[in-house]
LUMLUM-258673 format. One record per residue (C-alpha): residue number from 1; chain; x, y, z; residue in one letter. Coordinates in steps of 0.2 Angstrom, whole numbers, plus 5000, padded with zeros to 4 digits. Each point is the difference from the previous one (the first is absolute). Layout:
// residues N
  tilo  rofi     x     y     z  kolfi
   NUM     A     X     Y     Z      A
...
//
This chain:
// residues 333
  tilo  rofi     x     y     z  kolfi
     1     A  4984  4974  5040      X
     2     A  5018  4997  5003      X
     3     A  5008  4983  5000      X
     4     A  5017  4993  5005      X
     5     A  5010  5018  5000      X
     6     A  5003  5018  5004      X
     7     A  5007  5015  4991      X
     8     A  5014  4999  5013      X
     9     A  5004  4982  4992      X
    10     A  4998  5004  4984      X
    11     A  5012  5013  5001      X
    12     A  5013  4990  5009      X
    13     A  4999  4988  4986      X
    14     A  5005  5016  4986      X
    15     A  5010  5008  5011      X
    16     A  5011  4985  5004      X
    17     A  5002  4991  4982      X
    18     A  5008  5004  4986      X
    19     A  4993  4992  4984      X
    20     A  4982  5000  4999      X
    21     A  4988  4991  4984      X
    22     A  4982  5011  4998      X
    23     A  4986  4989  4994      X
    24     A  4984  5007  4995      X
    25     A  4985  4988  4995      X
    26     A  4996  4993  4981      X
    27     A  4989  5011  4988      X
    28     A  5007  5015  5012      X
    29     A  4991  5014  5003      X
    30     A  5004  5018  5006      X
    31     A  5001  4997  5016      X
    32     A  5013  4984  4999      X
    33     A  5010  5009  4989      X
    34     A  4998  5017  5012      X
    35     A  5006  4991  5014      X
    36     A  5012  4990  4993      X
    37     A  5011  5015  4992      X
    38     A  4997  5012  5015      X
    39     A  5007  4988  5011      X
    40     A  5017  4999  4984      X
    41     A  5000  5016  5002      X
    42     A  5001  5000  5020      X
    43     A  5011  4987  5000      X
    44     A  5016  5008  4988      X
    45     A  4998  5017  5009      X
    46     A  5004  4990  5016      X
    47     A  5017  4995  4988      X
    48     A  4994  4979  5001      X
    49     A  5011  4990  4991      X
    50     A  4987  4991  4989      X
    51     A  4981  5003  4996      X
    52     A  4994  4991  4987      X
    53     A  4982  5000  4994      X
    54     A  4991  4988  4991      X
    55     A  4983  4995  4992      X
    56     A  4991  4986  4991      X
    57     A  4993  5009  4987      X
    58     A  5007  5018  4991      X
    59     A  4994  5018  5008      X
    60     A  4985  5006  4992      X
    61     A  5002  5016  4987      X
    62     A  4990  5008  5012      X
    63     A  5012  4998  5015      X
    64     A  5015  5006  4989      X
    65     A  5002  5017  5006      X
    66     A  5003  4992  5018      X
    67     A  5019  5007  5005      X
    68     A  5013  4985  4996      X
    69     A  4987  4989  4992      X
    70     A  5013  4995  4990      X
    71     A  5010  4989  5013      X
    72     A  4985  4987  5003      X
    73     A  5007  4983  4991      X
    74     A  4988  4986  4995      X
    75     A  5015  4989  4997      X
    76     A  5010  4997  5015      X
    77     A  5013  4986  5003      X
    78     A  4993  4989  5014      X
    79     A  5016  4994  5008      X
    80     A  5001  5018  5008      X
    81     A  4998  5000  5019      X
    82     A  4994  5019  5009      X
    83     A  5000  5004  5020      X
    84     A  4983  5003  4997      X
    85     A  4987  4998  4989      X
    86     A  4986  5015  5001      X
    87     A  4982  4993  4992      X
    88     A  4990  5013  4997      X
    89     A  4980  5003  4998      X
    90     A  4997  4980  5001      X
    91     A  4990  4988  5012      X
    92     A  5007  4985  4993      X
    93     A  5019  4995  4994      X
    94     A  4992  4992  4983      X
    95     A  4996  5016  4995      X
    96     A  5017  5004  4998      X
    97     A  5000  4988  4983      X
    98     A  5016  4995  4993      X
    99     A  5012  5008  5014      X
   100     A  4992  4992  5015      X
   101     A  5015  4989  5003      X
   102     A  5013  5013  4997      X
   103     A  4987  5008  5016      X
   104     A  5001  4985  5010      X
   105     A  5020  5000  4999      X
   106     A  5004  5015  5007      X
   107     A  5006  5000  5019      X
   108     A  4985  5010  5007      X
   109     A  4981  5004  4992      X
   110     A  4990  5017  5002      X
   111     A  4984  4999  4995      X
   112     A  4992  5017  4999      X
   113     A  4981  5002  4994      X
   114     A  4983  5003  5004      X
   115     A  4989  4985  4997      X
   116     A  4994  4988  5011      X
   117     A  5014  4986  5003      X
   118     A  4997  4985  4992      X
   119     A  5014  4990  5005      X
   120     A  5015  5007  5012      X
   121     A  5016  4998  4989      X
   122     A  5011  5014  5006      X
   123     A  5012  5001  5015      X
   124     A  4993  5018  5004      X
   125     A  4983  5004  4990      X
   126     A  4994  5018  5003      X
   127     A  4984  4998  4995      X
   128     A  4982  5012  5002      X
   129     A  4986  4998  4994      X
   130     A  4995  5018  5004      X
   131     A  5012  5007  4988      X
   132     A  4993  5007  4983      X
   133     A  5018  4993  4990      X
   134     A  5013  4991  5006      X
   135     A  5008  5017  4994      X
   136     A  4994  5008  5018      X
   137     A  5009  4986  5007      X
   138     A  5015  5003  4993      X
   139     A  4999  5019  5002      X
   140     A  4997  4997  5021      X
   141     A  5015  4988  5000      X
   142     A  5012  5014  4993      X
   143     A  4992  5014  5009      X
   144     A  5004  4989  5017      X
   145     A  5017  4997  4994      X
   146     A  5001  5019  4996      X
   147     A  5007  5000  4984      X
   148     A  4999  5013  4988      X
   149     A  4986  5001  4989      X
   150     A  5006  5005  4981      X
   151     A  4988  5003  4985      X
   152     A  5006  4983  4991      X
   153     A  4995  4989  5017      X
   154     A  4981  5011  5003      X
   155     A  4998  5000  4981      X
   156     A  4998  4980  5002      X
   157     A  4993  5000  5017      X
   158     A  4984  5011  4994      X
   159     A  5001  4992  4984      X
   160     A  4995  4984  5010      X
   161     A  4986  5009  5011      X
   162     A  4992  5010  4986      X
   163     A  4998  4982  4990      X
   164     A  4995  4989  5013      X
   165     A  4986  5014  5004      X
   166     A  4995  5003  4984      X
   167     A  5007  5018  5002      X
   168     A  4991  5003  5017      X
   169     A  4986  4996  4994      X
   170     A  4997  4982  5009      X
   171     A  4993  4997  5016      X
   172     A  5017  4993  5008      X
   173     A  5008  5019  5001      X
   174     A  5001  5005  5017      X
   175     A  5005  5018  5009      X
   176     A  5018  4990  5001      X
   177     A  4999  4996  4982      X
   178     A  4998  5018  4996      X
   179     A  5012  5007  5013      X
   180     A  5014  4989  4994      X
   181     A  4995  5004  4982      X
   182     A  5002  5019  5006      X
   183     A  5019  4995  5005      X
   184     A  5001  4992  4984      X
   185     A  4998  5016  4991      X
   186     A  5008  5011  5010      X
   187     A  5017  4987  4998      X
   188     A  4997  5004  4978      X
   189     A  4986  4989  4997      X
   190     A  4991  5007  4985      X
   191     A  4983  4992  5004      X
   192     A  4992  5009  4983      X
   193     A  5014  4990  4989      X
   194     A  4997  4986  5008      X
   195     A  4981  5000  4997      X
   196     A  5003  5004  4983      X
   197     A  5012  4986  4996      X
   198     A  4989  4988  5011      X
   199     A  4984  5004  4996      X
   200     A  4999  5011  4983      X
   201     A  5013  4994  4989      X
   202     A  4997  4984  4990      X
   203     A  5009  4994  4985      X
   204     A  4989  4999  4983      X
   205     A  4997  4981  5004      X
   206     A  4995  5002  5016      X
   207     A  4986  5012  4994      X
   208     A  4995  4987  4985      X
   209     A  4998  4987  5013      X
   210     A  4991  5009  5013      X
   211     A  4987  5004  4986      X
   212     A  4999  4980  4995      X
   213     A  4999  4995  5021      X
   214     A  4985  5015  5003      X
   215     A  4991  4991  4985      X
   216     A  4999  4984  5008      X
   217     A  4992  5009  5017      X
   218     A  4986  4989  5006      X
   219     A  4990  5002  5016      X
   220     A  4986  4990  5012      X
   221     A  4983  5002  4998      X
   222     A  5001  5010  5017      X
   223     A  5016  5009  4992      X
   224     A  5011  4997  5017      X
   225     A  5011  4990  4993      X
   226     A  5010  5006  4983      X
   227     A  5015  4992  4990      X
   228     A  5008  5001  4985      X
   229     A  5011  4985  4991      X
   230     A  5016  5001  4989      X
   231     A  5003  4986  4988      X
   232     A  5018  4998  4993      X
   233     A  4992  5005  4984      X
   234     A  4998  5017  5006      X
   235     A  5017  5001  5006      X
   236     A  5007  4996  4982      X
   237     A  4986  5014  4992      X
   238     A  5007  5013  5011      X
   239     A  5018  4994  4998      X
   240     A  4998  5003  5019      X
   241     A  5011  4989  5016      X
   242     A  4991  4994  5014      X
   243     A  5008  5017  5012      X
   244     A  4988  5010  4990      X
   245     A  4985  4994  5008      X
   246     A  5006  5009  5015      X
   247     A  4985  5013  5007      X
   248     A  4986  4991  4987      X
   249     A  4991  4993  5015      X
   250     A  4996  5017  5008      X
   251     A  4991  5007  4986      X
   252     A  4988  4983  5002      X
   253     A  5001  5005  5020      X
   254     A  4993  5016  4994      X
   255     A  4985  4997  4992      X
   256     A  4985  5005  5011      X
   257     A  4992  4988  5012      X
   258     A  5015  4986  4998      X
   259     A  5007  4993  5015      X
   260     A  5011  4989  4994      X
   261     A  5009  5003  4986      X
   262     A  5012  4985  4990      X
   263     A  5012  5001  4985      X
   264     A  5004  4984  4994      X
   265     A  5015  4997  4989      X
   266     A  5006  4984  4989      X
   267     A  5020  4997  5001      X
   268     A  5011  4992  4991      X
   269     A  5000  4986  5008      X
   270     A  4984  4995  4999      X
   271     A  4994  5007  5018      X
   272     A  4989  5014  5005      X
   273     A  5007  5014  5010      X
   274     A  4984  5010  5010      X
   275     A  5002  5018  5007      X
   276     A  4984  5002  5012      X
   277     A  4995  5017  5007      X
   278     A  4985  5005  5013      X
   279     A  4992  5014  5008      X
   280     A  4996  5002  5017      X
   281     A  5002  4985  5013      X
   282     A  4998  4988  4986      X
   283     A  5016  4988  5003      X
   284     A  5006  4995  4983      X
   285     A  5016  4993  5011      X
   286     A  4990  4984  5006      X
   287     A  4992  4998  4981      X
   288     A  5018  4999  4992      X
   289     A  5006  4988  5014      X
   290     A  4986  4986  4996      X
   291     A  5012  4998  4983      X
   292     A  5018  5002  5009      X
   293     A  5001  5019  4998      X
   294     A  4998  5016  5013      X
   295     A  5005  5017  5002      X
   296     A  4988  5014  5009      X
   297     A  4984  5003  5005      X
   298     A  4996  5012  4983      X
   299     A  5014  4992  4990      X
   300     A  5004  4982  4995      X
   301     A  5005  4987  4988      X
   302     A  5002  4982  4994      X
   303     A  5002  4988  4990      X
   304     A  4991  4984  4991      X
   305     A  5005  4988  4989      X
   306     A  4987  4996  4990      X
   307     A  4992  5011  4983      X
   308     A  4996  5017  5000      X
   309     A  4983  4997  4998      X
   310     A  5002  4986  5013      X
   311     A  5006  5012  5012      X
   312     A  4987  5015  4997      X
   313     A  4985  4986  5004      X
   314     A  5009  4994  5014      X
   315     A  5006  5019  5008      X
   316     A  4984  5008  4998      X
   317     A  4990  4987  5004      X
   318     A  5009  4999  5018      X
   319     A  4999  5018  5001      X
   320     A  4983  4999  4999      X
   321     A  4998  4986  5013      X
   322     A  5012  5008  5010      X
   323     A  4991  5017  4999      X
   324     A  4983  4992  5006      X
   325     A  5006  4992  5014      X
   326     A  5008  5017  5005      X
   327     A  4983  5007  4997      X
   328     A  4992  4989  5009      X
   329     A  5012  4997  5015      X
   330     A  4996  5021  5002      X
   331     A  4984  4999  5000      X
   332     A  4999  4987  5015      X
   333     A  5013  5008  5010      X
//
C-alpha cells in the first residue's frame, strides 16, 4: 500500500535540496535508527550541504556499532529551518516526540515507512505496507536513484531489515527482503556482526533483568495468551534502563502454544509501555490500536496510563475477548 508518492518524488525531493533534518521515532529501534543513518550516509556522499539527525531519546548500546552513531543529537536548537525534513519509520508525526515542530518547520516533509498511515502529514509519504522495514524502502529509493552502495550505508540498511524481522525469522521476510538483504552483503554488510551485536550481546543489566521479567512469566488457562510485567523496582534491582527490555517479548512469544505474546513495562512516568508479539494470522496490530497504539501484524505496541497491574488486567483481559471473538468469527465463516 502506497500513499501520496513515488520513488521518483522522493528522489526529487533529495536530489534537489540541500539541508535536510532525519527523524526517527521515540524509544527508537534498529530499524529507525538503520534508516535514518543510511539515508546520512547517502545524503553526504551526494556532497549535501547539511544533514543533521536527530532523536527524542539517546541510541541504545546496542545500536552503537552502527557507522556515525555518533552524529545523532537529542538536543537541537528549534529555530533551525531545513529544505526538507525526512521522517523515518513512523505512522504518525507524534511520534517524533520533542522534535516534531522542528519537523513541521522545514520547507518540505518525507515521510518514509511501512506501517499503515494513520494520518497523512508529509508532502510526499512513500509509504508500503508490504515492506519488511522501512529500511527496504530506503534501499529501493537509492537503488532508483543509482547511487552507490557503500559498506556504512548497507550496514545500516540490513541492520534495520534484520531487526524489524527478528533476523529473518518473522513472517513479514519476503523473497525481496532477502534479495535486497543479498545486495546488502555484497555492498560490506557483515550480517554475522550485525546478529551478534543485535541479538547476542547484552550488557550485564540487561542479562539481570531478563532473569527478573522471565520470572514474572504468567500464561491463560488455555496458554495462548502469555505476558510478562516489569515494575520500576526491577529496573532499579538490575540497575537496568528501559532500552534494555529490547528482544524480552520474543522469548515470552517463544514459549510453545502462545499466540499472543506481551511484555509490559513501568516507566518513569507513571505509564505502561506494552510490546505485543503473535504467531500466525493473529493481528496484534488491531489489539494495540484499541489503547492508541499500532504497528504490524506480529508486532505491536502501546501504551496506558494507568498502574501496572491495572494495565496487565486490562491487556490480557481484552486479549482474551478479543481472541474469542476471533475464534469464533473463524468458526462461523
Amino acid at each position: 500500500m502506497r500513499s501520496r508518492g513515488s520513488f521518483k518524488h522522493a528522489a526529487q525531493l533529495l536530489y534537489e535540496a540541500e539541508s535536510f533534518l532525519i527523524v526517527p521515532h521515540l524509544h527508537p529501534d534498529g530499524d529507525a535508527l538503520g534508516s535514518a543513518l543510511g539515508l546520512y550516509h547517502a545524503l553526504r556522499q551526494m556532497g549535501k550541504s547539511q544533514v543533521v539527525v536527530v532523536s527524542h531519546d539517546p541510541v541504545p548500546e546496542i545500536y552503537r556499532f552502527l557507522p556515525d552513531w555518533e552524529q545523532i543529537r537529542t538536543e537541537h536548537s528549534h529555530h533551525a529551518t531545513y529544505d526538507v525534513a525526512i521522517v523515518v519509520d513512523q505512522s504518525q508525526l507524534n511520534r517524533a516526540g520533542k522534535h516534531e515542530a522542528l519537523a513541521r518547520a522545514a520547507r518540505q516533509m518525507l515521510q518514509i515507512d511501512h506501517h499503515v498511515l494513520m494520518e497523512p502529514f508529509a508532502d510526499v509519504s512513500l509509504v508500503d505496507t508490504r515492506a519488511a522495514a522501512t529500511a527496504e524502502l530506503v534501499y529501493r529509493l537509492l537503488h532508483s536513484m543509482r547511487l552507490p552502495m557503500t559498506p556504512e550505508v548497507a550496514t545500516c540498511l540490513l541492520t534495520g531489515i534484520v531487526t524489524d524481522t527478528f533476523s529473518f525469522k518473522f513472517p513479514n521476510t519476503t523473497p525481496r527482503t532477502l534479495r535486497i538483504a543479498a545486495a546488502l552483503q555484497q555492498a560490506g554488510a557483515d550480517l554475522s556482526h550485525i546478529n551478534e551485536q543485535v541479538f547476542e550481546t547484552r550488557s550485564f543489566s540487561a542479562v539481570k533483568l531478563l532473569g527478573l521479567a522471565l520470572a514474572s512469566l504468567q500464561r491463560t488457562e488455555d496458554g495462548r495468551i502469555a505476558w510478562v510485567s516489569i515494575p520500576r523496582s526491577a529496573f532499579e534491582a538490575a540497575h537496568a534502563h528501559e532500552e534494555e527490555t529490547e528482544g524480552i517479548v520474543n522469548f515470552v512469544r517463544s514459549v510453545r502454544g502462545v499466540e499472543v505474546a506481551m511484555m509490559l513495562r513501568e516507566s518513569p512516568n507513571h505509564k505502561v509501555r506494552a510490546s505485543l508479539r503473535s504467531r500466525g494470522a493473529v493481528n496484534v496490530a488491531l489489539l494495540a490500536q484499541q489503547f492508541g497504539g499500532g504497528g504490524h501484524e506480529n508486532a505491536a505496541g502501546c501504551t496506558l496510563e494507568t498502574s501496572l497491574q491495572e494495565a496487565e488486567r486490562i491487556l490480557v483481559n481484552e486479549a482474551r475477548r478479543w481472541m474469542a471473538s476471533s475464534t469464533s468469527t473463524s468458526r462461523a465463516g
